[in-house]
C-alpha positions in Angstrom: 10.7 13.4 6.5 11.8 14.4 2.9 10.2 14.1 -0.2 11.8 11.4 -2.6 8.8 10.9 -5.7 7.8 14.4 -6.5 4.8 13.7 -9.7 4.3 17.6 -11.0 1.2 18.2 -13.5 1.9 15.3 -15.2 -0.9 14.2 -18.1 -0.4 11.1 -20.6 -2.5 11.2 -24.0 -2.9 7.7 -25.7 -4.4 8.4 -29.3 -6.8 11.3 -28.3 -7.4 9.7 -24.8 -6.2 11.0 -21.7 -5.1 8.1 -19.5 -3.6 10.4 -17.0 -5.0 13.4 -16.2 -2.8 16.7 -14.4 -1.7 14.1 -11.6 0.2 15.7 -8.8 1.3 14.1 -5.4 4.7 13.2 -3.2 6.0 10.4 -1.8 8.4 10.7 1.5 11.4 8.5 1.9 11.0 5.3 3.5 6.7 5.2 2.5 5.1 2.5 1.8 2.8 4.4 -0.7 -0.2 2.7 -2.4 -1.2 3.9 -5.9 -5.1 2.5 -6.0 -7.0 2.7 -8.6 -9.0 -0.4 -10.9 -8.5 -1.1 -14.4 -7.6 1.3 -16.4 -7.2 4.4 -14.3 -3.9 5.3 -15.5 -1.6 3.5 -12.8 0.7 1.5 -15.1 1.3 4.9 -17.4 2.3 6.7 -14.2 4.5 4.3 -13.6 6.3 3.9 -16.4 7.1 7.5 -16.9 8.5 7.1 -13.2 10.6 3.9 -14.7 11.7 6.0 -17.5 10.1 3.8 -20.0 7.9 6.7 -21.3 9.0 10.4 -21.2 6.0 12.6 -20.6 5.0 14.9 -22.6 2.8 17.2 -20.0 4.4 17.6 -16.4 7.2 15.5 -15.0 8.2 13.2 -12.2 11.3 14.3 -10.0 12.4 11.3 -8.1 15.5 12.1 -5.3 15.4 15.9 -7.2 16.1 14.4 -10.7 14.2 14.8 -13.2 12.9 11.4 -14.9 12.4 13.7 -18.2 16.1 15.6 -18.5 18.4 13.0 -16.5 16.8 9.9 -16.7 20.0 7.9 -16.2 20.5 9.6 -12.7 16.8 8.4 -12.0 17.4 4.8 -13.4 20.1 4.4 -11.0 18.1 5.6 -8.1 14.8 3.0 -8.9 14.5 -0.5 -9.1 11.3 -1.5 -11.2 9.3 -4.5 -11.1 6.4 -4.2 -13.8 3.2 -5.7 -13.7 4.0 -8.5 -16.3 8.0 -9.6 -16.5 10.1 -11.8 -17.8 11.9 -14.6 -17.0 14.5 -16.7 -18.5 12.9 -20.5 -17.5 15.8 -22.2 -18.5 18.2 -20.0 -16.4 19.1 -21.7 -12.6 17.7 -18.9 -10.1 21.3 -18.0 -9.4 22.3 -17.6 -13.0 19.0 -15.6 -13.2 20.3 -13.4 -10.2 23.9 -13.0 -12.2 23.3 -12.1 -15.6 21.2 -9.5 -14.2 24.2 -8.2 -12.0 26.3 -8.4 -14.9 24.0 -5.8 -16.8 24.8 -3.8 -13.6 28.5 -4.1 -13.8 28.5 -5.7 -10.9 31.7 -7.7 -10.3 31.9 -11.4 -10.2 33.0 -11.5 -6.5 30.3 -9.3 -5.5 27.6 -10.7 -7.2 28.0 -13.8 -5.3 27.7 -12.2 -2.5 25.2 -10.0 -3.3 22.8 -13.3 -4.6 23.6 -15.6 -1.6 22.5 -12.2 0.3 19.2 -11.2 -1.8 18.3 -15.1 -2.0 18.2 -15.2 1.8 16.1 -12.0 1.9 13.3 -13.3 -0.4 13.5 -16.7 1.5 15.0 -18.2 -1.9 18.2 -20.0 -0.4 16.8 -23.5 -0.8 16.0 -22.7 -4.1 19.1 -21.2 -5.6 20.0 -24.4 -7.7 16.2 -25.1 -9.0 15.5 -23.8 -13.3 13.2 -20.7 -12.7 10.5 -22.8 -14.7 10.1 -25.1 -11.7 8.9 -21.7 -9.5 5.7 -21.0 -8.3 4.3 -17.4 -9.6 4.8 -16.9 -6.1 8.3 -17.9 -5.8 8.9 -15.7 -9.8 7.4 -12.3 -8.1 10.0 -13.2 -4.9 12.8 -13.7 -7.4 11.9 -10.7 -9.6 11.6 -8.2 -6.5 15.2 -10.1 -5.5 15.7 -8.8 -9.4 15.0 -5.4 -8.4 17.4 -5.2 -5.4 21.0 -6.0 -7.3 22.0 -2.6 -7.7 20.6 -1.3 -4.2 17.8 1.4 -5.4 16.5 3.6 -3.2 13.5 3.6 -4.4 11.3 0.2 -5.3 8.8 1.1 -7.8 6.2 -2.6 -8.0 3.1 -2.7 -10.6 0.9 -4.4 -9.3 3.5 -6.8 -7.2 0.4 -8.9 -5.8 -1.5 -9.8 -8.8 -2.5 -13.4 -9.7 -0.4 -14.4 -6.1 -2.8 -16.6 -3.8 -3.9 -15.5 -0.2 -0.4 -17.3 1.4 1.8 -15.6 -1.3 0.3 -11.9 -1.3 1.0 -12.0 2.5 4.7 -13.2 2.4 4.7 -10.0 -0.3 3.8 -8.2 1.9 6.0 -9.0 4.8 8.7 -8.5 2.3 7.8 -4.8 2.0 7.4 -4.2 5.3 11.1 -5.6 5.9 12.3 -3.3 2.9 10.9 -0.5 4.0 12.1 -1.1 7.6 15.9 -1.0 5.2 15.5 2.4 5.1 13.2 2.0 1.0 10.9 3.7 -0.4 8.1 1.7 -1.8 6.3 2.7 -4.3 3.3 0.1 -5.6 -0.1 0.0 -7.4 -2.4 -2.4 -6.6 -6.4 -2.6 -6.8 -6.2 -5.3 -3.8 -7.4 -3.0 -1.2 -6.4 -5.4 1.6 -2.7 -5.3 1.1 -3.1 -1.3 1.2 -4.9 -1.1 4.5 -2.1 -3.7 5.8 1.1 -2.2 5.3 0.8 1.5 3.3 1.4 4.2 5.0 -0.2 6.7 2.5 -2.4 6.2 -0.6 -3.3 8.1 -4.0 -6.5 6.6 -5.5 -6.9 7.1 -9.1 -10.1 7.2 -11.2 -10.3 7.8 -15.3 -6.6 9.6 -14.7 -7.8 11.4 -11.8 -6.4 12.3 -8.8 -9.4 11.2 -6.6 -8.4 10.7 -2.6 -4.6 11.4 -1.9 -3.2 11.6 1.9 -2.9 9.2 5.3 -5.6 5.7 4.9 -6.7 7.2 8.6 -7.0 10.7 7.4 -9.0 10.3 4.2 -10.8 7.3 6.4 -11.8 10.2 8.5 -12.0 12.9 5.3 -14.6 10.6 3.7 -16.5 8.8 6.3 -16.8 11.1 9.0 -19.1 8.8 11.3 -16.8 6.1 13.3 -18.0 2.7 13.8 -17.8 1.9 17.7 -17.8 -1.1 19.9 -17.9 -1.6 23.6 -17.8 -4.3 26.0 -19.1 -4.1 29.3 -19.0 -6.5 32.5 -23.0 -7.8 32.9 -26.1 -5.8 31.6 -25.9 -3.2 29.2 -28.5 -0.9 29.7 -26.8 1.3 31.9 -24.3 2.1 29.3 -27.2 2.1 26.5 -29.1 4.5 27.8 -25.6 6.8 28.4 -24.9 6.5 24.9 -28.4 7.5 23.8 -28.3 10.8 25.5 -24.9 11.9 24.4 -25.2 14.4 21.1 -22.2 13.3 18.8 -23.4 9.4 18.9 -26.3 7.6 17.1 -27.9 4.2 16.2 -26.9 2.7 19.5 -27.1 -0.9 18.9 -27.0 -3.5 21.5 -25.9 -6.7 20.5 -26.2 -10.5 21.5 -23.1 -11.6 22.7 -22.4 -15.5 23.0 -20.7 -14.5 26.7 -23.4 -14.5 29.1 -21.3 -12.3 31.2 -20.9 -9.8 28.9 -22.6 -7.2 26.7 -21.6 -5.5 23.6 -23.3 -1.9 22.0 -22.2 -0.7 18.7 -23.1 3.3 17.9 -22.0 5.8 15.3 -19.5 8.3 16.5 -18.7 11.3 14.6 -16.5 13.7 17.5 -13.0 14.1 17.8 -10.5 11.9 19.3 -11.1 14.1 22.7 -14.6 14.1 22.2 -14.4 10.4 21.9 -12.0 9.9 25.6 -14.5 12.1 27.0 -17.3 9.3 26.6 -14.9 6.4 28.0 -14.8 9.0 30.9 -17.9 9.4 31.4 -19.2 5.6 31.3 -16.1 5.2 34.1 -17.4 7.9 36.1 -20.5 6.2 36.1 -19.4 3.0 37.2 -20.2 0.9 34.2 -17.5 -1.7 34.2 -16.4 -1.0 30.3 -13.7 -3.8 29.2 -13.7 -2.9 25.6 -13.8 0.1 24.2 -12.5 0.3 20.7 -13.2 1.5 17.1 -14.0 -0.4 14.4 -12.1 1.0 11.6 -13.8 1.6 8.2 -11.8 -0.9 5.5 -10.6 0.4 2.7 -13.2 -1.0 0.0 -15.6 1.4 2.1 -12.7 4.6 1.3 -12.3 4.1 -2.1 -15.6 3.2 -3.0 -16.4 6.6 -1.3 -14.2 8.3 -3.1 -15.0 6.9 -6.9 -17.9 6.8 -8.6 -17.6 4.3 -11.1 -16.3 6.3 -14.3 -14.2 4.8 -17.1 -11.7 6.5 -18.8 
């Protein structure tokens, strides 16, 4: 894979204050990248030097090798941005909405209708095409402003906080729509400080604290990076206790737990694991070898509140 976002030393001062602080990461093409961080770690400034909305003064942000600082045009054609707050014209039908913007573009007429019948199907807006954008849910508005973003076909999708104020239904149809954008061949690039909709679809993650590059790499890898002891779980057929007392001996495992399981043919142990991924086949081996009829044996991934509160510490910048 290729690098497509390419963020170089890049520090943002607001009177005296530095909101970002010598941030430097990539992004490959076709990632869904998460940019984490809570209020006020310096997401939104990143992202509007990436938009081209605010030149930096320290570093710069290359996106598909162009610099956002010396050819911004040739970046502005390669982005479409959807900010954290945006507007919409209420008394505009969501077609009309979908044209003027096209327009701006230079889009022809003949295309555009194509092109909205086309993006209005994508965001699951067809039936809605004739309705005034007033009479959309903030659901529906964040569909038809991502729709917004689409017209001239960026490569790369660059979303502030594309989730925020949606309810549980609508931040899942979100992300679906990622996910299918992505699977286009885009590159998504989104802030967010709902860890949930990071450990569903990103691929890789920065988190940011007080302008600070904090975590930065693969939700597995830093999962493993910052909380080396793995959660466990297995299942076996009848009593346990063979299988407890396994566990108990073996070096890399501790705190074996046995649990009370509602299935009275079944028992379930949960232990802390901190070996390899061999290490960790080796011990399914060995309670096979041993008879002990295992039926689950699987890892109960760390979420991502436990990564990132791991990785900050609470500062404000």
């Amino acid at each position: 894979m290729s690098t497509i976002i390419d963020i170089q030393n890049l520090s943002i001062t607001y009177n005296g204050r530095r909101a970002v602080d010598d941030l430097s990461l990539t992004v490959e093409k076709s990632d869904i990248f998460g940019f984490v961080g809570p209020n006020g770690a310096g997401k939104t400034s990143t992202i509007r030097v990436m938009a081209t909305l605010l030149e930096p003064k320290v570093g710069d942000i290359f996106i598909g090798g162009e610099s956002v600082k010396t050819n911004p045009v040739a970046v502005q054609k390669m982005i479409g941005y959807m900010p954290d707050v945006f507007g919409v014209y209420n008394d505009m039908q969501v077609w009309e909405y979908l044209d003027f913007f096209g327009a701006c573009y230079k889009i022809s007429e003949n295309e555009r209708k194509v092109l909205i019948s086309d993006l209005l199907e994508l965001v699951d807006l067809s039936n809605r095409r004739d309705d005034k954008v007033q009479q959309l849910s903030q659901g529906l508005k964040q569909r038809l402003s991502l729709a917004r973003t689409l017209l001239h076909d960026p490569e790369v999708l660059i979303l502030d906080e594309p989730a925020s104020g949606l309810d549980p239904r609508a931040r899942v149809e979100i992300r679906e729509l990622l996910r299918e954008l992505s699977k286009m061949g885009k590159t998504i690039f989104f802030s967010t400080h709902i860890l949930a909709d990071v450990t569903e679809i990103c691929t890789r993650v920065a988190i940011l604290e007080a302008g600070k590059l904090v975590a930065y790499g693969a939700i597995d890898d830093l999962q493993k990076q910052l909380i080396p002891t793995r959660k466990m779980l297995i299942s076996v057929l009848g009593d346990g206790s063979a299988a407890t007392d396994l566990l108990n001996k073996h070096h890399l495992i501790t705190n074996v737990t046995p649990l009370e399981s509602t299935r009275t043919t079944q028992s379930e142990i949960h232990f802390d694991f901190s070996g390899s991924e061999e290490e960790k086949s080796a011990i399914l081996a060995e309670l096979v070898a041993e008879k002990i009829p295992v039926i689950r044996f699987a890892e109960d991934h760390q979420n991502m509140e436990s990564v990132f509160m791991k990785a900050t510490k609470g500062i404000v910048s």
